[in-house]
FIROKE-276329 format. One line per 8 residues: number of its first residue (from 1); their letters; for each residue z, x, y of N, C-alpha, C. Coordinates in steps of 0.1 Angstrom, whole numbers, plus 2048, in hexadecimal, padded with zeros to 3 digits. Last residue first. Layout:
// residues N
NUM) a) Z/X/Y/Z/X/Y/Z/X/Y | ...
END
This chain:
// residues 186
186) xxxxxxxx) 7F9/40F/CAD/807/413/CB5/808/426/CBC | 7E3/3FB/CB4/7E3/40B/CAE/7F1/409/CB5 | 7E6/3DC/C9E/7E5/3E4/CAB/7EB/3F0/CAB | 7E8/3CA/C8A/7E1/3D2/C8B/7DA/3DE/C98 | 7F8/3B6/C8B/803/3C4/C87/7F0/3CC/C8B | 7E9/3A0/C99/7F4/3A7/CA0/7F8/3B5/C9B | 7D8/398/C7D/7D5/39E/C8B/7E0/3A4/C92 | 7E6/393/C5C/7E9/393/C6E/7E9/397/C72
178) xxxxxxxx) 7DF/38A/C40/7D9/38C/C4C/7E0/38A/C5E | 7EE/37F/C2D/7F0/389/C31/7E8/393/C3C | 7E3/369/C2E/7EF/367/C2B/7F3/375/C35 | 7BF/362/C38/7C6/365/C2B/7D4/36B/C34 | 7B0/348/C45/7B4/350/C49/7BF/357/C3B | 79C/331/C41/7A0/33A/C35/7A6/348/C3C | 78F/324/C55/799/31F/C55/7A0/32A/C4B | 777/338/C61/778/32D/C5A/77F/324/C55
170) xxxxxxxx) 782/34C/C6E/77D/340/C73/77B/335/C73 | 78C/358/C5C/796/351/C61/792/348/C6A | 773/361/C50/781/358/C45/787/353/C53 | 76C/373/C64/75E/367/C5D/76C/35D/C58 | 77E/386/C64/77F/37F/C71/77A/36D/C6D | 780/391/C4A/78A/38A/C4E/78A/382/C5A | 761/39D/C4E/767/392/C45/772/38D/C47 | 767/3A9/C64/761/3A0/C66/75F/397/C5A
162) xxxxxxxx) 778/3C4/C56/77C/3B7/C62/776/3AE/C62 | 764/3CA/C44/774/3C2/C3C/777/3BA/C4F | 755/3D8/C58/750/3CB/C4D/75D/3C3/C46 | 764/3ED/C62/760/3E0/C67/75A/3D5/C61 | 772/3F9/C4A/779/3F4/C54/772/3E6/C5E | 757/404/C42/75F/3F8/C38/769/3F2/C41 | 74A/411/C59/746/405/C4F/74E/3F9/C46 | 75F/427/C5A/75C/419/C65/756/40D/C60
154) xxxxxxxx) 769/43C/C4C/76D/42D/C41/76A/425/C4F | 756/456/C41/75D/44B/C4B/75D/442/C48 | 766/471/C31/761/46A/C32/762/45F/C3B | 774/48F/C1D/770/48A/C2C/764/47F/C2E | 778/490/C03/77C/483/C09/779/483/C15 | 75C/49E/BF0/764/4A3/BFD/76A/494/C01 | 754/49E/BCE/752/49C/BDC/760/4A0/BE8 | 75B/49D/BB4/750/49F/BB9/74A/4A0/BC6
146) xxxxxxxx) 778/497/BAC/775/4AA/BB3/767/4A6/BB5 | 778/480/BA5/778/486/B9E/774/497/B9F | 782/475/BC1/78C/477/BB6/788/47F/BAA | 765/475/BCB/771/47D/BCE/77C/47B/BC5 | 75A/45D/BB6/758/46B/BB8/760/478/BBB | 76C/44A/BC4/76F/44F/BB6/769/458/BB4 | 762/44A/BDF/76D/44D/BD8/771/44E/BD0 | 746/443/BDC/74A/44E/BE0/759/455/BDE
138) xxxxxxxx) 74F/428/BD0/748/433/BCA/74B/442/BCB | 758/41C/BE6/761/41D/BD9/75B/427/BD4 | 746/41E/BF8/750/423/BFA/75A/428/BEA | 733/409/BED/72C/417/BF0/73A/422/BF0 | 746/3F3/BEB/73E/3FA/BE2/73B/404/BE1 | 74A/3EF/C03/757/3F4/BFC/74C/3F8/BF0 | 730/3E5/C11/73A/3F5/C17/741/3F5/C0D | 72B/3CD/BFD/722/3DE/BFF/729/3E9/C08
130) xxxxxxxx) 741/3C0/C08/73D/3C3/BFA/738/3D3/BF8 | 73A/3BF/C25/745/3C3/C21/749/3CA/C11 | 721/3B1/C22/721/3B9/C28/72E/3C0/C24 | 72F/396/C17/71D/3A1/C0E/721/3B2/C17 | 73C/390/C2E/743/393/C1E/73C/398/C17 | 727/386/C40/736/392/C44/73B/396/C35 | 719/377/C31/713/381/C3A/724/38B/C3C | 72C/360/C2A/720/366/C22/71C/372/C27
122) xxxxxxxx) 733/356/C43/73F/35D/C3A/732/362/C2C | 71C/34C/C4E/729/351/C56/734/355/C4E | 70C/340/C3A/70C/349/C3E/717/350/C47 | 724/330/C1C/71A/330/C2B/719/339/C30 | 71C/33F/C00/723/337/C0B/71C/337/C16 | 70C/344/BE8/70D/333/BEE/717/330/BF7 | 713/35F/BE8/707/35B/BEC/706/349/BEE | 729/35A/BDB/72A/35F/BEB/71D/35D/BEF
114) xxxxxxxx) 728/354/BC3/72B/34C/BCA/72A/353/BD9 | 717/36B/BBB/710/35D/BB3/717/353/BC1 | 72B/381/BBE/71F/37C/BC0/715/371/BC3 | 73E/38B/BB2/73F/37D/BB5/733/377/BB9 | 744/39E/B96/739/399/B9A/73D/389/BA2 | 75E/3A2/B82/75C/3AC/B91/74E/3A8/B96 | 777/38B/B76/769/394/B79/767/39A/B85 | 78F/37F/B6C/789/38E/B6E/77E/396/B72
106) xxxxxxxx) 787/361/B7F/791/36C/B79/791/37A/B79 | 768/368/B97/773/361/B8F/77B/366/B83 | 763/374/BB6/763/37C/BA2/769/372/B98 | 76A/37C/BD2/763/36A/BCB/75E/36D/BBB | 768/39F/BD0/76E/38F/BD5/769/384/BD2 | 765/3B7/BC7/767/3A8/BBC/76A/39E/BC2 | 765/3C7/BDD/755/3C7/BD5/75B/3B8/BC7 | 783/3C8/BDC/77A/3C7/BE7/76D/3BE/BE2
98) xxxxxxxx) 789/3DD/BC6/78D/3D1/BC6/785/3C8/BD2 | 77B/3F6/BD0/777/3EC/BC5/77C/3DC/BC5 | 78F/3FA/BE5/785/3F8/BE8/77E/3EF/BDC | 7A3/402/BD6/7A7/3F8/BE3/79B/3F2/BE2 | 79C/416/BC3/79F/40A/BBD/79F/3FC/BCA | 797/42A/BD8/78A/424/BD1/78E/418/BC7 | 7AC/431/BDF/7A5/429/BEA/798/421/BE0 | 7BC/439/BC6/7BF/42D/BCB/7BB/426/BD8
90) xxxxxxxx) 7AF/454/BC6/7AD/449/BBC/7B2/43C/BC2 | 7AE/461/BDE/7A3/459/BDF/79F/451/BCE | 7D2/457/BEF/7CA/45E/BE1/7BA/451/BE1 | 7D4/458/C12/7D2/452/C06/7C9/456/BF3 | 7DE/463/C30/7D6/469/C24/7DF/45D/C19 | 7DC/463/C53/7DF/45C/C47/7DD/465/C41 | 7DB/473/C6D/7E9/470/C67/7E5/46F/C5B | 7C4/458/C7A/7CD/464/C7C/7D9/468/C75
82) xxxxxxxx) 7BB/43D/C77/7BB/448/C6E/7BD/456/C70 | 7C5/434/C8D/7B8/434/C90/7B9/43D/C85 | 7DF/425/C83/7DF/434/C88/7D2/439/C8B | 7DA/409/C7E/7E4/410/C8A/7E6/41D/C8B | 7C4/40B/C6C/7C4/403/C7C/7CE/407/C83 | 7D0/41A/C59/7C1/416/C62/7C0/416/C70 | 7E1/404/C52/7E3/40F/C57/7DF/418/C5E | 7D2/3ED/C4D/7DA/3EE/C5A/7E1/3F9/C5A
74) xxxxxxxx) 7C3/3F6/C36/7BC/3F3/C40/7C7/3F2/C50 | 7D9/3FC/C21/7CF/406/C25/7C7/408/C34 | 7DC/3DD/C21/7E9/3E8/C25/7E3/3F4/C29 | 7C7/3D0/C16/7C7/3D4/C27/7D5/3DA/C28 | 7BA/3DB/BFD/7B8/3E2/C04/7BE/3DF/C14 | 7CC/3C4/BEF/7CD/3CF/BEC/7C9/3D9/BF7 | 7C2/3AD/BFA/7CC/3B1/C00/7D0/3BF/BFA | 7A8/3A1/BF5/7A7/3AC/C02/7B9/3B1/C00
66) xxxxxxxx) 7AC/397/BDF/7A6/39F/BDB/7A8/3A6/BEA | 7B8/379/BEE/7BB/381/BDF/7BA/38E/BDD | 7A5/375/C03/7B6/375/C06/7B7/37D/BF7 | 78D/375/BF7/790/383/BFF/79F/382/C00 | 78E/369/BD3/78A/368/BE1/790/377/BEA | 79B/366/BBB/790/36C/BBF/78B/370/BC8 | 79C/345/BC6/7A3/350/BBA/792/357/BB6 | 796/33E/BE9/797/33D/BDB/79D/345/BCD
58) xxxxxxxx) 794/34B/BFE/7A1/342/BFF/7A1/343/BEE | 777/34F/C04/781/355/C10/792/356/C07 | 764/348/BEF/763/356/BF2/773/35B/BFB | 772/32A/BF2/770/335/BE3/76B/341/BE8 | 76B/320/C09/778/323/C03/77A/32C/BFC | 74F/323/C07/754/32B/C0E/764/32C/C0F | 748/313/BF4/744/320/BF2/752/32C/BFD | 750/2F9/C04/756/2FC/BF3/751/30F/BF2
50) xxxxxxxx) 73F/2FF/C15/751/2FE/C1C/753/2FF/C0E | 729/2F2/C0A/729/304/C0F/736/305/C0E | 72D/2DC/BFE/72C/2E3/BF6/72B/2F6/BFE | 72E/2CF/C18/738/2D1/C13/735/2D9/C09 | 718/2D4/C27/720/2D6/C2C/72C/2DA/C25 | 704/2C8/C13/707/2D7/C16/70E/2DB/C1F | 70A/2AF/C15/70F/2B1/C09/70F/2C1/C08 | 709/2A7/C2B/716/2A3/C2B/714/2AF/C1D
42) xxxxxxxx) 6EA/2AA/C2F/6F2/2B0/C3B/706/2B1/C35 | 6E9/295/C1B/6E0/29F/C1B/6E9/2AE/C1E | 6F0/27E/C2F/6F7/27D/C1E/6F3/28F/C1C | 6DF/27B/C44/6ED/27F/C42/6F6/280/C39 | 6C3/28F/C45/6C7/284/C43/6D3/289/C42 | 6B3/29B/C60/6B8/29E/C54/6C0/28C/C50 | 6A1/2AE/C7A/6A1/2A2/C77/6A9/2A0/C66 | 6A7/2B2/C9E/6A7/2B6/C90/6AB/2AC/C8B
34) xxxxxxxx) 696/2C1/CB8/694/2B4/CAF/697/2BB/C9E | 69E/2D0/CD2/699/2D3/CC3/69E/2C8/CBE | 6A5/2CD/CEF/69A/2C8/CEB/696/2C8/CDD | 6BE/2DA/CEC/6C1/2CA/CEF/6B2/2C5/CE7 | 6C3/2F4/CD5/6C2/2EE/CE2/6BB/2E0/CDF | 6E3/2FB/CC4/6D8/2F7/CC4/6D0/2F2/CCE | 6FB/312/CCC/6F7/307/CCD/6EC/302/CCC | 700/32D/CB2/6FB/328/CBE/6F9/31D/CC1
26) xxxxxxxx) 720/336/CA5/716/330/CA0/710/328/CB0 | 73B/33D/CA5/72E/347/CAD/722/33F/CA8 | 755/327/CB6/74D/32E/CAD/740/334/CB2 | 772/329/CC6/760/327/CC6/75A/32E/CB9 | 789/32F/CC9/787/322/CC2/77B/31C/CC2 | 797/34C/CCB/78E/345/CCF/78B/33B/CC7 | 7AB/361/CC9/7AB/359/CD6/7A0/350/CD8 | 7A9/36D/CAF/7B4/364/CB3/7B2/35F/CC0
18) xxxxxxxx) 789/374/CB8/792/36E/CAA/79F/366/CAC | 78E/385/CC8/789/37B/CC8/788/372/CC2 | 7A3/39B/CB6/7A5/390/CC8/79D/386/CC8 | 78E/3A2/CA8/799/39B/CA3/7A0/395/CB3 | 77D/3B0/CB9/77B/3A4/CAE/785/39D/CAB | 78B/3C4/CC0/785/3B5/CC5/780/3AB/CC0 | 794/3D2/CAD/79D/3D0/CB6/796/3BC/CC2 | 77D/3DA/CA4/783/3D4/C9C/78F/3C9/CA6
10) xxxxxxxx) 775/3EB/CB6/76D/3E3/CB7/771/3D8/CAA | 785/402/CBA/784/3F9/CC6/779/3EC/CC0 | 784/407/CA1/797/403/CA4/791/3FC/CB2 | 770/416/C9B/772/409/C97/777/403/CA2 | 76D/430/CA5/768/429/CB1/76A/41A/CA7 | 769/43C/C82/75F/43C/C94/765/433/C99 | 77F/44A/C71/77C/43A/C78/778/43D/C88 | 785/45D/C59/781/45C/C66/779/450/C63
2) xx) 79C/46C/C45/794/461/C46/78E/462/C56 | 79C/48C/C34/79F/485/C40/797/479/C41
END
């Protein structure tokens, strides 16, 4: 049996917020802090992050590429608060693996190198998301191999994959096959 704590409400807002909001979460700086940078400086990590952060969200390799395996899994999820389902724990632990390679170039399964040079607002939700499908995968291929019980909670991976897709579509890298709307419990 999969079980999902109490996500579906907290996924469910995020992603509203997400589509209903043209603010970002990044704090305003106050008036009195004196900051001081040059503008060539300021121009050139601006862009070289937005290059990072294409490549983890949009890129070959990226989460649009590599997340789509697991979100058929994931809006099923989502619309039966995992009531109902059952998926072979061989083919959650491939969903999931694939997950743990986002920003990997060609075949590789190590993106690392580049998700760490993205900006923090998509660096922090996708590290985090990494380490749930990882941990998860594991446990899953274990269960596939009779070493374990599939009773497990998939809240972690469900909410960390959201707030990676929320971090991407904030960012302009909304992926193809991402749409909020079907993701409502019917």
């Amino acid at each position: 049996m999969i079980r999902v704590r109490g996500a579906i409400g907290v996924v469910f807002c995020a992603i509203s917020l997400t589509a209903c909001s043209g603010v970002t979460s990044g704090a305003p700086v106050p008036a009195s802090v004196a900051v001081t940078t040059t503008a060539p400086l300021a121009t050139v990590t601006t862009v070289s992050t937005a290059n990072f952060d294409r490549k983890v969200c949009a890129g070959e390799g990226g989460l649009a590429q590599r997340g789509q395996g697991f979100y058929l899994t994931y809006r099923q999820l989502m619309q039966s608060g995992g009531q109902g389902m059952s998926i072979s724990p061989v083919e959650l632990a491939a969903q999931l693996a694939g997950l743990t390679t986002v920003a990997a170039e060609g075949d590789g399964i190590d993106g690392s190198a580049i998700v760490d040079q993205a900006g923090s607002d998509i660096r922090l939700p996708v590290s985090t998301m990494i380490r749930d499908a990882d941990r998860l995968a594991q446990h899953y291929a274990d269960v596939a191999k009779g070493g374990l019980s599939a009773n497990s909670d998939m809240t972690p991976i469900i909410t960390s994959f959201t707030n990676a897709l929320v971090a991407c579509t904030k960012a302009g890298y909304q992926p193809t096959w991402f749409k909020p709307e079907e993701l409502v419990r019917k």
